[in-house]
N, C-alpha and C positions, 0 to 999 in steps of 0.2 A: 539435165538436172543439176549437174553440178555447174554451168553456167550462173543458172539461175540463184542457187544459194550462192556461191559469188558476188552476184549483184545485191541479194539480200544485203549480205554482209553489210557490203561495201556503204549502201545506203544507211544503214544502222548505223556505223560508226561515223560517217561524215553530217548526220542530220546534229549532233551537238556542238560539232565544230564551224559550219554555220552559222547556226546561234552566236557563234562567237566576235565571227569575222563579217556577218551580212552588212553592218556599219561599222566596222572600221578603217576604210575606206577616206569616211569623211576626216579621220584624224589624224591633224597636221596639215588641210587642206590650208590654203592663205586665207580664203573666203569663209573662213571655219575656226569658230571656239567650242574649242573639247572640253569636257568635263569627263572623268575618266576615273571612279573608285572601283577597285578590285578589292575579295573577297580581303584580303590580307589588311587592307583600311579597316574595312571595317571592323574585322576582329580589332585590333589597334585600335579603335574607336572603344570598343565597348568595354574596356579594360579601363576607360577613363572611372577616376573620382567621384562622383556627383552626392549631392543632398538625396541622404536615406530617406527623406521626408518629402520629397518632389516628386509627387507623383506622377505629372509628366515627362521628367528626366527619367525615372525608372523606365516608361513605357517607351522613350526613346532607345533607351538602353539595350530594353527587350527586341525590339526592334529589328535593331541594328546587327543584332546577333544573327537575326533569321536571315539578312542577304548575302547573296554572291556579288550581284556585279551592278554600276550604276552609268550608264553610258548618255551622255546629254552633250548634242550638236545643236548650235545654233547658226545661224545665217540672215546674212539680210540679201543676199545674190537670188539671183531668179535662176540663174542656171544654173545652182549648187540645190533653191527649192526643189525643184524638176526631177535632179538625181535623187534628192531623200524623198520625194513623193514617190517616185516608181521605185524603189531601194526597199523600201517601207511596202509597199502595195505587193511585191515579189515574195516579201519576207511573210505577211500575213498570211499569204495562200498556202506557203509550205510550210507554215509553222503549227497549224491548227490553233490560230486566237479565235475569240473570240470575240464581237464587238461588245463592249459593256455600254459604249455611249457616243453620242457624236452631237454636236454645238456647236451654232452659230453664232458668233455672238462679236459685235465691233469690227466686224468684217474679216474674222476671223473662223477658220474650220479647225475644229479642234476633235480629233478622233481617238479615243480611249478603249483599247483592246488589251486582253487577260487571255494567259492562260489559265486555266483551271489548276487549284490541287483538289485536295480528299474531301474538304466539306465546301459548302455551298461559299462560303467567303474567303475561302484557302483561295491563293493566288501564287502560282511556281514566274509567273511572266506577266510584266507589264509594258504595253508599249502605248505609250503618247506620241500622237503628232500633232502640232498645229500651221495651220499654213496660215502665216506673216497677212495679216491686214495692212494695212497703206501704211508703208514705215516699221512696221512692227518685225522682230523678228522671226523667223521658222525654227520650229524646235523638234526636236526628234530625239525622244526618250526610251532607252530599253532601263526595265529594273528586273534584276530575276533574284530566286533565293523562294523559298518558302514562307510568306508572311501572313497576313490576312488584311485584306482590302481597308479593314477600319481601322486601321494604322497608318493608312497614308497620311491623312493629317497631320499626325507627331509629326512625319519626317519631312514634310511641307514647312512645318514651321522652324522647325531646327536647322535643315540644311540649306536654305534657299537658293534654291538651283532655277536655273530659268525653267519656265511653266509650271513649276510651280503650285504656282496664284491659280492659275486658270486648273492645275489638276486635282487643288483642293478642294475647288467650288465643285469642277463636276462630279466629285465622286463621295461629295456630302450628301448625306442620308442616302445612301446608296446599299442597297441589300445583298451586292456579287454580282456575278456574272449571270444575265439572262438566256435561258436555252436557246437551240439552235435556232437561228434564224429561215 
């Protein structure tokens, strides 16, 4: 018995840590541009100035308050794709996401996975992949913090980080995360 609550433990406290480090691996790699905001930016961001009358800077604002962490790998190597495709695939099964959506489009797979929070469009976790069409590059996006999904928008258009474009389309008119599959 006490074995077992040992191993409890031990699981309990490594499943957030994880989260942390399951792609950071890619950063700093040659074949690899990081993007890399922690919780500490962001606060720092939302202390910025903006027009009291802008009510999409507000909504940005608001935002920006609700994240922890913003991790975005891109590539154009096939054999740094390969690692963030199974890196990614690893991550999903132990993380409990869930699939919100997946697109094909321009010769591109673009897979969009949520944790859940409390209401149907709370979102504690977002993870984007896309795998690189001819030329294009591969992106692999973790977002975490507690938001809600109809906010991605703002933050598509304000921060423009790679994918972006393709995570605004797909997650426009978008009602949350769909039950289990």
């Amino acid at each position: 018995m006490k074995n077992f609550l040992t191993t409890v433990v031990v699981i309990l406290m490594t499943s957030p840590l994880f989260a942390q480090g399951a792609f950071d691996k890619f950063d700093g790699q040659d074949d690899v541009t990081s993007i890399i905001v922690n919780k500490k930016m962001f606060d720092l961001m939302s202390k910025v100035k903006m027009d009291a009358s802008d009510k999409e800077a507000q909504q940005y604002l608001n935002l920006i308050k609700k994240l922890d962490n913003l991790k975005v790998f891109t590539t154009k190597s096939t054999r740094v794709e390969n690692e963030m495709k199974a890196a990614s695939e690893k991550y999903i099964k132990s993380a409990g996401l869930e699939e919100l959506m997946r697109v094909t489009q321009e010769g591109k797979n673009i897979k969009i996975l949520v944790k859940s929070g409390a209401k149907d469009t709370q979102v504690r976790e977002l993870l984007m992949f896309i795998e690189g069409g001819k030329g294009d590059d591969t992106v692999l996006m973790s977002l975490t913090g507690d938001f809600d999904l109809n906010e991605i928008s703002v933050l598509t258009d304000k921060m423009r980080f790679p994918g972006g474009d393709d995570l605004k389309k797909a997650t426009k008119g978008s009602k949350g995360p769909k039950g289990p599959k």
